[in-house]
py3Dmol code that shows the C-alpha trace and the ligand (Angstrom):
import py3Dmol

protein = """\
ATOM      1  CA  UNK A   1      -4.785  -5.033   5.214  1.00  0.00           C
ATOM      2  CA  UNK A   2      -7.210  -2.470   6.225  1.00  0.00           C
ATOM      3  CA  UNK A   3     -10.798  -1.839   4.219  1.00  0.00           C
ATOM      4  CA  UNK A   4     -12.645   1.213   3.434  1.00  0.00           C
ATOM      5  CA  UNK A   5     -15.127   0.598   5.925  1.00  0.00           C
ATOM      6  CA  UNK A   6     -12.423   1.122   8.471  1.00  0.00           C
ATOM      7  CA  UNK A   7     -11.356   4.732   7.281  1.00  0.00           C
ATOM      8  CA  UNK A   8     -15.221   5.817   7.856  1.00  0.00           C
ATOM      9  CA  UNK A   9     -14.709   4.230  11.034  1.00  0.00           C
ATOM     10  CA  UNK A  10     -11.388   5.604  11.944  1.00  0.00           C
ATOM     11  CA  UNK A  11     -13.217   9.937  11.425  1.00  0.00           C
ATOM     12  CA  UNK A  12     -16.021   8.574  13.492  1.00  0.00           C
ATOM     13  CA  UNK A  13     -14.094   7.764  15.918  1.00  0.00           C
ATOM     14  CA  UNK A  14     -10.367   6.348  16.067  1.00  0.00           C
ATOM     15  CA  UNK A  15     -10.795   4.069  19.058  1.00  0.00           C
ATOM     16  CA  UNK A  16     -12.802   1.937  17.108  1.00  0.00           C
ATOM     17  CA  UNK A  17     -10.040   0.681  14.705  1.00  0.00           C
ATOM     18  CA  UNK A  18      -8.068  -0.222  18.116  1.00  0.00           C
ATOM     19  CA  UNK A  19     -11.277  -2.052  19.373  1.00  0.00           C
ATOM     20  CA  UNK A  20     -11.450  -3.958  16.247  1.00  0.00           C
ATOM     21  CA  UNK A  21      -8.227  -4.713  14.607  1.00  0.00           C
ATOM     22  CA  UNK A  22      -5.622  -4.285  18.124  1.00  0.00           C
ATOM     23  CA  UNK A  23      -7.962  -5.818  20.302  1.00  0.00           C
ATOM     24  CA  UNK A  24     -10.420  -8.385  18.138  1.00  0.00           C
ATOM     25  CA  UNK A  25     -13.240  -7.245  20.458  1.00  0.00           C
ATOM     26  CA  UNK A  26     -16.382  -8.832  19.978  1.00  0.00           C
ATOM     27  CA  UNK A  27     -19.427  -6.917  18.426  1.00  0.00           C
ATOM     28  CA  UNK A  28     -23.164  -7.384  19.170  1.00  0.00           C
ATOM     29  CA  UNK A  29     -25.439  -8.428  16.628  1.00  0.00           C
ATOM     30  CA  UNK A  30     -25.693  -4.952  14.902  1.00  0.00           C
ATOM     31  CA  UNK A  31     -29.945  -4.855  13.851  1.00  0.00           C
ATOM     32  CA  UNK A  32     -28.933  -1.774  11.755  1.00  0.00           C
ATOM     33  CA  UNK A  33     -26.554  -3.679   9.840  1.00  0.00           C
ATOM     34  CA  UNK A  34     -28.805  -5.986   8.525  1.00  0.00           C
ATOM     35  CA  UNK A  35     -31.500  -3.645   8.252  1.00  0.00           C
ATOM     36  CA  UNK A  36     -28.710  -1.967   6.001  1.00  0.00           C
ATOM     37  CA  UNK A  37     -28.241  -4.940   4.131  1.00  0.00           C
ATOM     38  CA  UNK A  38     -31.810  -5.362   2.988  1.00  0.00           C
ATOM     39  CA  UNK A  39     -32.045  -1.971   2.229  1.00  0.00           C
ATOM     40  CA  UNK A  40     -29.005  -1.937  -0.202  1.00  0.00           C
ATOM     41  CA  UNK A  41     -30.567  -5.164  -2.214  1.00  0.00           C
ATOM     42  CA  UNK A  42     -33.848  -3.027  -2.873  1.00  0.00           C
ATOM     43  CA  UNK A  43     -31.162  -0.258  -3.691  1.00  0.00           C
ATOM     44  CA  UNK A  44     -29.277  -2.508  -6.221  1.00  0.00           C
ATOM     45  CA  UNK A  45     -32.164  -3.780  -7.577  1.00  0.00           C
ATOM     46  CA  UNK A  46     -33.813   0.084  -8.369  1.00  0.00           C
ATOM     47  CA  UNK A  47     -30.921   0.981 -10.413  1.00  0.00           C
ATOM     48  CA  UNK A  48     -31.139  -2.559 -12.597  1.00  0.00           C
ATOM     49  CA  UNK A  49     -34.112  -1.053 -13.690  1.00  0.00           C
ATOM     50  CA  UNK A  50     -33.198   2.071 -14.457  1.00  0.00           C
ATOM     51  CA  UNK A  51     -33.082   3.156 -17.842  1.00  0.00           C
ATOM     52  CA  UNK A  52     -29.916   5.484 -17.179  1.00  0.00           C
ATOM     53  CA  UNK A  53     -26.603   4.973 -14.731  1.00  0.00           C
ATOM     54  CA  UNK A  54     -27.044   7.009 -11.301  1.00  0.00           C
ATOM     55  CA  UNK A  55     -30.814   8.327 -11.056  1.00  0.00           C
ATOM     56  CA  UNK A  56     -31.517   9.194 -14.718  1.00  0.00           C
ATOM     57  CA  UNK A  57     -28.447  11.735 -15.426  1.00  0.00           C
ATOM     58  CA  UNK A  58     -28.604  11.807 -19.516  1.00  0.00           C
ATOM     59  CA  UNK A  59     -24.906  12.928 -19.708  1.00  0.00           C
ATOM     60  CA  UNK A  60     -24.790   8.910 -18.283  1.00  0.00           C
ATOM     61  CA  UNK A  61     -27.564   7.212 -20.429  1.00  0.00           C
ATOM     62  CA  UNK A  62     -25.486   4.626 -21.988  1.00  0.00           C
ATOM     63  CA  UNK A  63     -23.139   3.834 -18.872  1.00  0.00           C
ATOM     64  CA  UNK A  64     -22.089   0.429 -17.961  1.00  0.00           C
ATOM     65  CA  UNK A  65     -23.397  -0.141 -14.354  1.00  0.00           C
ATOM     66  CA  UNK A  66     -21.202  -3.008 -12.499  1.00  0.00           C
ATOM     67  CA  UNK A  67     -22.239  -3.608  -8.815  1.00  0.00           C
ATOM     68  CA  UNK A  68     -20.710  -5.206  -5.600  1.00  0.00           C
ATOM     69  CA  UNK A  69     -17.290  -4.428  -7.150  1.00  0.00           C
ATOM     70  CA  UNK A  70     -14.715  -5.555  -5.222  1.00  0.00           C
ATOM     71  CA  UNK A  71     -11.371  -3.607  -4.595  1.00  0.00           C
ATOM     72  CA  UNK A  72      -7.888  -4.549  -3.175  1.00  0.00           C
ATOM     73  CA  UNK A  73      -4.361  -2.653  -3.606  1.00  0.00           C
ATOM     74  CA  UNK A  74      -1.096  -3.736  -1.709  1.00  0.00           C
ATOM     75  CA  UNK A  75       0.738  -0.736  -2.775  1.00  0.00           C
ATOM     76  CA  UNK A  76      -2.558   0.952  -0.598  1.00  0.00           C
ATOM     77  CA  UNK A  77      -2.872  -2.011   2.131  1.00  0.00           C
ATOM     78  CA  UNK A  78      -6.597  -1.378   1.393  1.00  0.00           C
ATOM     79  CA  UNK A  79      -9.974  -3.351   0.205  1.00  0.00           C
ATOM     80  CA  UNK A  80     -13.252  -3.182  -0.170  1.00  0.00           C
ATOM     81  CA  UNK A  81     -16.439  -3.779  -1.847  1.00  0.00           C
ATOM     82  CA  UNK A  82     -17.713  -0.560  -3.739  1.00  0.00           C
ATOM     83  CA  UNK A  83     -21.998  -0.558  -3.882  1.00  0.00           C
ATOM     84  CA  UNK A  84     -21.642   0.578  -7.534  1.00  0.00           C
ATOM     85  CA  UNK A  85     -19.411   1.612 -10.051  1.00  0.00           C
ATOM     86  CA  UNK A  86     -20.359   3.637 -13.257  1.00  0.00           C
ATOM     87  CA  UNK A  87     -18.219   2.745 -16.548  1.00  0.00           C
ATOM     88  CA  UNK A  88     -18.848   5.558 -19.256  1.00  0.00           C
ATOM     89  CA  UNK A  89     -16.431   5.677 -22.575  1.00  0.00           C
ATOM     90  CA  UNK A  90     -14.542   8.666 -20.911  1.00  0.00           C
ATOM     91  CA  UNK A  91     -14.378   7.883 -16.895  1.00  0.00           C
ATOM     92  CA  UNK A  92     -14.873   5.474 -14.406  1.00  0.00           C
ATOM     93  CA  UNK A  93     -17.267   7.177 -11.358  1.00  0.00           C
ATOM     94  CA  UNK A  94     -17.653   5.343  -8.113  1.00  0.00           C
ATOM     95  CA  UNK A  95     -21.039   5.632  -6.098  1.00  0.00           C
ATOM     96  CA  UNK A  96     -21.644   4.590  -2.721  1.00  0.00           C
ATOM     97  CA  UNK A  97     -25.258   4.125  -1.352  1.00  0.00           C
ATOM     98  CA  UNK A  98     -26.312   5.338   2.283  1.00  0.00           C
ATOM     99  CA  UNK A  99     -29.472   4.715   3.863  1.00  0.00           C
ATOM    100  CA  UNK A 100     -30.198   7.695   6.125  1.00  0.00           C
ATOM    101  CA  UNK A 101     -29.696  11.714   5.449  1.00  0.00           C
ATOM    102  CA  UNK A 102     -27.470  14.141   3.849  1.00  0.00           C
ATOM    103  CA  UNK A 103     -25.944  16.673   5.775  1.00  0.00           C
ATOM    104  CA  UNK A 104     -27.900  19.818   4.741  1.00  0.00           C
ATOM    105  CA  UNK A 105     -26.868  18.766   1.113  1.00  0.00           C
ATOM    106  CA  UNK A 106     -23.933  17.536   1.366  1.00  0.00           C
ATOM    107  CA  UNK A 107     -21.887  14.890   2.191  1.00  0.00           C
ATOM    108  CA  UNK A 108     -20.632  13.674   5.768  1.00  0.00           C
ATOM    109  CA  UNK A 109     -17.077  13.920   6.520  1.00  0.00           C
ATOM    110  CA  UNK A 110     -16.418  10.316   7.201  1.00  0.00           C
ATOM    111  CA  UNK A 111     -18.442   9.755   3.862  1.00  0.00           C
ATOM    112  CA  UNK A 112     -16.682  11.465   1.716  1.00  0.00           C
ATOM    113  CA  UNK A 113     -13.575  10.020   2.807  1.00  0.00           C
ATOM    114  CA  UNK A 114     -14.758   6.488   2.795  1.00  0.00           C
ATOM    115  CA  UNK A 115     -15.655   7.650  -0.955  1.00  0.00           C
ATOM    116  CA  UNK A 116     -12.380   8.979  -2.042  1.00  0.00           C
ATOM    117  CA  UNK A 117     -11.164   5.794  -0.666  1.00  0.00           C
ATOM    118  CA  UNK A 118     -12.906   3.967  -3.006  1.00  0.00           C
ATOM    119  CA  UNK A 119     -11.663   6.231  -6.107  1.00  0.00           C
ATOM    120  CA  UNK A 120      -8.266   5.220  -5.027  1.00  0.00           C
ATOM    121  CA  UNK A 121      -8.765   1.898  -4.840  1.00  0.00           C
ATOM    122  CA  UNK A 122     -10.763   2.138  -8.866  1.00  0.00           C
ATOM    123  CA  UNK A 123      -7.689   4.165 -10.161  1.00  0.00           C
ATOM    124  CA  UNK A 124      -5.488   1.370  -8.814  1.00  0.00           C
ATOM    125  CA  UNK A 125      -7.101  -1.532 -10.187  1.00  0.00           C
ATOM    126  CA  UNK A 126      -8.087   0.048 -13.350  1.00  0.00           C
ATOM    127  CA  UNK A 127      -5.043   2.279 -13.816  1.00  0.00           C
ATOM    128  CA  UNK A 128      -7.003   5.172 -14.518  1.00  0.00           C
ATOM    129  CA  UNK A 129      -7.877   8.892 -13.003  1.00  0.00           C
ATOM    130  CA  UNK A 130     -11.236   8.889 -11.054  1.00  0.00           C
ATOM    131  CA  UNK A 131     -11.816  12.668 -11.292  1.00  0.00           C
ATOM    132  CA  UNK A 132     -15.291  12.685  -9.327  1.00  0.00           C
ATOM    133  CA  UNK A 133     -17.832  10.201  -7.146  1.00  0.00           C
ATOM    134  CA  UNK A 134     -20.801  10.154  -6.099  1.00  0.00           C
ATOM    135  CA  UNK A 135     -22.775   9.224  -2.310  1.00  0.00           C
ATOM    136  CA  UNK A 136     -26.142   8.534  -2.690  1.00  0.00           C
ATOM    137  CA  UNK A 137     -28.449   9.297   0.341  1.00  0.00           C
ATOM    138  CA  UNK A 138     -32.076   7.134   0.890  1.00  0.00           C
ATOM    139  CA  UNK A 139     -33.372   9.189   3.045  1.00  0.00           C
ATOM    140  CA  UNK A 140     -33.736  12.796   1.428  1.00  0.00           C
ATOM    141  CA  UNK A 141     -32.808  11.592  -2.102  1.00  0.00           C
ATOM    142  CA  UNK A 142     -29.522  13.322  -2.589  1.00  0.00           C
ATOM    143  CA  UNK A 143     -26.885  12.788  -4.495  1.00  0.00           C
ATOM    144  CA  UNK A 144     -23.370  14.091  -3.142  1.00  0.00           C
ATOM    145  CA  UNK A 145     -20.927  14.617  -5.836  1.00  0.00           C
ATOM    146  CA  UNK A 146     -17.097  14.286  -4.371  1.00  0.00           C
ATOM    147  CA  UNK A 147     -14.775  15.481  -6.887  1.00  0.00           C
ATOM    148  CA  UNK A 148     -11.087  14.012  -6.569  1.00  0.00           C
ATOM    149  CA  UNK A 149      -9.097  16.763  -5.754  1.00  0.00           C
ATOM    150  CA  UNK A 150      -5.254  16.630  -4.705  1.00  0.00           C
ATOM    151  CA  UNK A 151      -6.317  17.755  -0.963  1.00  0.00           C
ATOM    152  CA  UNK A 152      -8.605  14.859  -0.707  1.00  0.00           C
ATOM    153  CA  UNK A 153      -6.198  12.647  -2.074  1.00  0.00           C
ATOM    154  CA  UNK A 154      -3.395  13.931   0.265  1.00  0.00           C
ATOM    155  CA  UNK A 155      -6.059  14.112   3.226  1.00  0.00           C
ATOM    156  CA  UNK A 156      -7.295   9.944   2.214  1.00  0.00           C
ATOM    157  CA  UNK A 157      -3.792   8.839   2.362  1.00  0.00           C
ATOM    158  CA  UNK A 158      -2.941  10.216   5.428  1.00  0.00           C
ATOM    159  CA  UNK A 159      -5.706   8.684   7.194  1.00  0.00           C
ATOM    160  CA  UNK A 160      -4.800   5.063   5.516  1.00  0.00           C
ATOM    161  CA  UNK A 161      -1.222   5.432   6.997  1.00  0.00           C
ATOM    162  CA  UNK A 162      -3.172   6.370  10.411  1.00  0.00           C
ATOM    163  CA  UNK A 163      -5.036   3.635  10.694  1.00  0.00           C
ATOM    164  CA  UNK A 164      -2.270   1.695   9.318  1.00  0.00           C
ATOM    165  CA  UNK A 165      -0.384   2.866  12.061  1.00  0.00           C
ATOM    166  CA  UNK A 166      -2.723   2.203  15.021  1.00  0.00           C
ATOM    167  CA  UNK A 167      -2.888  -1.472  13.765  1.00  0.00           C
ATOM    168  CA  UNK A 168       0.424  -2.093  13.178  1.00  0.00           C
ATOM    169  CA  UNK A 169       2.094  -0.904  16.065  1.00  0.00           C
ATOM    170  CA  UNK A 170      -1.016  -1.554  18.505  1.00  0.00           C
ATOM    171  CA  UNK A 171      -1.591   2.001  19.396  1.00  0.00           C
ATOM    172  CA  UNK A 172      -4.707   3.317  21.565  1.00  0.00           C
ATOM    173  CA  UNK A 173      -5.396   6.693  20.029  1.00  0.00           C
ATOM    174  CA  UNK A 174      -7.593   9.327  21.513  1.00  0.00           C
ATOM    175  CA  UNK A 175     -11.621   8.817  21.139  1.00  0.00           C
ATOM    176  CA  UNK A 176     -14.109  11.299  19.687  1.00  0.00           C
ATOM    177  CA  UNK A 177     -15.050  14.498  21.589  1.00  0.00           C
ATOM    178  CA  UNK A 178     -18.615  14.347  20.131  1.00  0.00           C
ATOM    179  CA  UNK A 179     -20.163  12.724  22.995  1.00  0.00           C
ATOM    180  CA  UNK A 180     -23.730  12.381  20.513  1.00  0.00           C
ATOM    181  CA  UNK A 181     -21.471   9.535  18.765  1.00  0.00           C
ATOM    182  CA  UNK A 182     -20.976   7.579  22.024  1.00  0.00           C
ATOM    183  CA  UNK A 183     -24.658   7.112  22.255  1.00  0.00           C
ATOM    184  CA  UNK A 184     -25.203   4.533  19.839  1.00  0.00           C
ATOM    185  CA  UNK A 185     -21.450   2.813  19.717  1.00  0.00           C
ATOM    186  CA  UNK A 186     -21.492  -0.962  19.435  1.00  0.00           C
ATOM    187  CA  UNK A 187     -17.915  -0.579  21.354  1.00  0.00           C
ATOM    188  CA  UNK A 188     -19.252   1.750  24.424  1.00  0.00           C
ATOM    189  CA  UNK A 189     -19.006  -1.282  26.637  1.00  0.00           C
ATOM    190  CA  UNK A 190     -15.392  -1.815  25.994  1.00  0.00           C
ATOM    191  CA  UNK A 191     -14.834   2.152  26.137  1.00  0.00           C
ATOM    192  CA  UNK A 192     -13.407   3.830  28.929  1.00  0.00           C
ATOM    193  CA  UNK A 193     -13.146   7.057  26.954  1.00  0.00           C
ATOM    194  CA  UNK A 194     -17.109   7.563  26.625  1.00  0.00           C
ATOM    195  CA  UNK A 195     -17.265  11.543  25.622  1.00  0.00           C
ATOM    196  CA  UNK A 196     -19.306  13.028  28.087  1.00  0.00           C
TER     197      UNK A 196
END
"""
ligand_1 = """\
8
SF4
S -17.866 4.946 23.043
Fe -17.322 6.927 22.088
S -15.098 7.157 22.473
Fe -15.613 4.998 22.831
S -15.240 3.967 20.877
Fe -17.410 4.533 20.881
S -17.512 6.535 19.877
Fe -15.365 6.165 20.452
"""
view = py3Dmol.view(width=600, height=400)
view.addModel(protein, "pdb")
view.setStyle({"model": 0}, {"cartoon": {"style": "trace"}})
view.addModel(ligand_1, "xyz")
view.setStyle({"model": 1}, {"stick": {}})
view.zoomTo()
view.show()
């Protein structure tokens, strides 16, 4: 089974997932992960406190706020552990936390699909329509709203069964052309398709 984290892996780049899952490579100690970590506490524990669901929006005042939610579907061959998940009367909206910047405003691409991966996984353990979501960024204190369309739904799936794919039949795809991404990869040492 394949988690969310790996489909924001898989549109940074896809060599990763074959790195991780075909070849059970082993990773460094990753400082920014933990760094991350402690980050995401002090995260959780701000929005305890808060009055109102998601940073004081009165339309969700008197929202249920369930955290560390964890997420599997067979029928999806996906899991994960969603940072936060809002519970209003009407709709179930599910927010992910990041610790660095926006892009200009909005969301980054592999963000927004790790999201809608997420809202997937909600509407199939709840058996319910997640019509948007949200991505929370530290750094510049924005918050991203993704709404569930049936392009990002087609566009999520397809990825899953890409990633699926690689794993299953032990496939070495392509690497990213962005060679900015190969500065700081954990893998780079395995890589022998560094972008230049
Ligand atoms: S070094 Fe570059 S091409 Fe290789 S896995 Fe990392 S991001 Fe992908």
């Amino acid at each position: 089974m394949i988690t969310v984290s790996d489909v924001k892996q898989y549109l940074y780049c896809p060599k990763i997932i074959y790195f991780d899952h075909v070849l059970h490579v082993s990773k460094p100690a990753d400082q920014k992960l933990e760094t991350g970590k402690e980050k995401h506490q002090e995260m959780v524990g701000k929005e305890k406190r808060r009055k109102g669901a998601l940073f004081y929006d009165t339309e969700l005042d008197s929202a249920e706020k369930l955290f560390k939610v964890e997420l599997e579907s067979s029928r999806l061959g996906l899991k994960g552990v969603l940072d936060y998940l809002i519970r209003t009367e009407r709709e179930l909206i599910p927010v992910d936390y990041k610790f660095g910047y926006s892009n200009d405003g909005q969301a980054h691409l592999n963000h927004k699909y790790q999201l809608a991966a997420y809202a997937l996984l909600v509407e199939d353990s709840f058996q319910t329509t997640v019509r948007r979501a949200y991505v929370h960024y530290s750094r510049d204190r924005v918050n991203v709203r993704i709404d569930m369309t049936d392009e990002i739904r087609r566009r999520t799936s397809k990825t899953i069964g890409e990633i699926a794919r690689i794993v299953e039949e032990e496939i070495e795809p392509g690497g990213t052309r962005n060679s900015g991404r190969c500065i700081d990869c954990e893998y780079r040492r395995y890589c022998s398709g560094v972008a230049v």
